[in-house]
Each structure stands twice: as C-alpha cells, then as structure tokens.
C-alpha positions in Angstrom: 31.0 36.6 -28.7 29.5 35.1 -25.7 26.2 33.1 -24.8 22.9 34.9 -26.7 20.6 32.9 -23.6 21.3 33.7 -19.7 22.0 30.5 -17.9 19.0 28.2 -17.9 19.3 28.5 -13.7 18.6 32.0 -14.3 15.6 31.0 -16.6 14.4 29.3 -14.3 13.9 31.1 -11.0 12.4 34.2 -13.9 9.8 31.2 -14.5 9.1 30.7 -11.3 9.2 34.5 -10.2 7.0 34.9 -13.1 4.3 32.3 -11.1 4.4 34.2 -8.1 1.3 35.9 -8.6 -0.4 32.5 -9.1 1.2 30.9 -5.9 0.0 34.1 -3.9 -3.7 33.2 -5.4 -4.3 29.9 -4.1 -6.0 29.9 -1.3 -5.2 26.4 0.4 -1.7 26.3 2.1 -1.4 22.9 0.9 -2.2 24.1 -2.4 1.0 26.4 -2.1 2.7 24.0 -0.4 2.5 21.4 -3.1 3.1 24.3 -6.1 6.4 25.0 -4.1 7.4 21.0 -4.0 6.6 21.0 -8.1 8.7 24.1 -8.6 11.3 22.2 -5.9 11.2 19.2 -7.4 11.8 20.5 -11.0 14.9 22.7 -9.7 16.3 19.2 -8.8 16.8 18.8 -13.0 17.5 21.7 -13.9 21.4 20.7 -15.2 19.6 17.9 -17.8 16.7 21.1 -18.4 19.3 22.9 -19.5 21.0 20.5 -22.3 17.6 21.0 -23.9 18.1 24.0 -24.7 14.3 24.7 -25.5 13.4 28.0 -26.8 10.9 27.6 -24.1 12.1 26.8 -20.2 8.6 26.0 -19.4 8.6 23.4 -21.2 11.5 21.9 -20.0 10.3 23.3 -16.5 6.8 21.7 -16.6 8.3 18.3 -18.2 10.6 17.7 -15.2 8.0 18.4 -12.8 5.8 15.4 -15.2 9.1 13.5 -14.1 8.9 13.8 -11.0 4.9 13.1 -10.9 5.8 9.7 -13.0 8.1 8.9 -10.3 6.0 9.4 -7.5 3.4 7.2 -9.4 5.3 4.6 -10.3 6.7 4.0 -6.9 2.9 4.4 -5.7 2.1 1.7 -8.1 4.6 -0.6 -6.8 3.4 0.0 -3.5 -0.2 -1.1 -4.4 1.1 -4.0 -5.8 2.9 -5.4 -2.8 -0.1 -4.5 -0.9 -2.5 -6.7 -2.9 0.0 -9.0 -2.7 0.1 -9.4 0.8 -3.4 -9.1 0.7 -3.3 -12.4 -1.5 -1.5 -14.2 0.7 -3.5 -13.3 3.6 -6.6 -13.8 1.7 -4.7 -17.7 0.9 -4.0 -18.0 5.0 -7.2 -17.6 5.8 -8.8 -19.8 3.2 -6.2 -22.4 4.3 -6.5 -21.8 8.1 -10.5 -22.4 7.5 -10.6 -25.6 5.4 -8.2 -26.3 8.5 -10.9 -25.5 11.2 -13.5 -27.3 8.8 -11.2 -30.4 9.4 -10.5 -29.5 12.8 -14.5 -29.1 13.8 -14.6 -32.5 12.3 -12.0 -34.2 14.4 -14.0 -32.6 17.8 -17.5 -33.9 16.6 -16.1 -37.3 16.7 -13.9 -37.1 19.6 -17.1 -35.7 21.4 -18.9 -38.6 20.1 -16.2 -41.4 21.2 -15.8 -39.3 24.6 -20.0 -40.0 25.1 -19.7 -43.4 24.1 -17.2 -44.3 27.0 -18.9 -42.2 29.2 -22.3 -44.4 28.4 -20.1 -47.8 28.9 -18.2 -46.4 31.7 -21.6 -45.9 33.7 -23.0 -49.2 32.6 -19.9 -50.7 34.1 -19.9 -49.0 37.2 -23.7 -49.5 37.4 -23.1 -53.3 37.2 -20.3 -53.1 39.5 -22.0 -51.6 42.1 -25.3 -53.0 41.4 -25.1 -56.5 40.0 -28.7 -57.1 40.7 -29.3 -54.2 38.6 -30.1 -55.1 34.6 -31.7 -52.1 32.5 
C-alpha cells in the first residue's frame, strides 16, 4: 500500500489554486502583490508544513504565513528599538552640548566684560598720555 494523502507540495499549490478566485478579487495590485508574498513566503516552509501532517493544509498553510508575519515583526521591533536608541543618545548630546553652550555663553559674558574693562583703562591711559593736563 502506498501514501492515502498526495504530497503536502501538492496540497499546497490545490490551496493556493483554490484562492485564485480571491486573489483575482482584490482590486489593489499591492493587495495582490502582498497575497502573492504570503502564499510565497509560506511555500518557503512547506518541508516542516508537511511533518505536520494536519488533516488540514490550511492550517499548516496559514500558520507559516503567521511565521513569517512574527518574523517581519520582530525584526521591525528591533529596528524601533535601535532607533529610540539612537534617538536617546542624541536626545543626551544635545542636552549635553547645551548645558555646554549655557557654560560657554557664560565664559563670553565675562570675557566681554574683562575685554570692556581694558578697553575703559586702555583709553584712560592713552588719554593721560597724550593729555596730561587732562583729568576727568
């Protein structure tokens, strides 16, 4: 006696022939182009599908295309993560790089300051140099 079920390969492209009609229905091409990466994406498992051996291939169909959702979501997750991340770190530069200005802004008031000081003695200095008669 041989095998009672076809190969589960076989199964599966009868699944997806049987979803034709559906594919054919939606009316965005991105629509059908995503319904064809599903069905793609699930073909990609169909050798652990088969050690299943479900009564139902849909259900070992639809729960490898779940995989492959879970995937992309989880590596979409990690990818938000490093972002906000980054985004911490920036966030951290920035705070650090302005409490640095703040200190900075500081520094120029009172070299400004000094700088008017001499400027004030300086002119005194060459007032009484050149005018020694000359007392304000």
């Amino acid at each position: 006696m041989g095998h009672t079920l076809p190969p589960f390969s076989q199964q599966f492209k009868l699944e997806r022939s049987m979803f034709s009609e559906m594919r054919r229905a939606l009316l965005l091409r991105d629509d059908k182009a995503l319904f064809d990466d599903l069905w793609n994406k699930a073909e990609f498992h169909v050798p652990a599908a088969e050690k299943a051996k479900h009564p139902l291939p849909i259900t070992s169909i639809l729960l490898c295309m779940n995989l492959e959702q879970e995937k992309a979501i989880y590596q979409l997750e990690g990818k938000v993560l490093a972002g906000a991340q980054r985004a911490q770190k920036l966030e951290e530069k920035i705070e650090a790089s302005q409490a640095e200005n703040t200190v900075l802004r500081g520094e120029i008031e009172s070299l400004r300051w000094e700088i008017d000081q001499l400027q004030k003695s300086l002119r005194a200095e060459l007032l009484e140099i050149l005018y020694p008669s000359y007392v304000p």
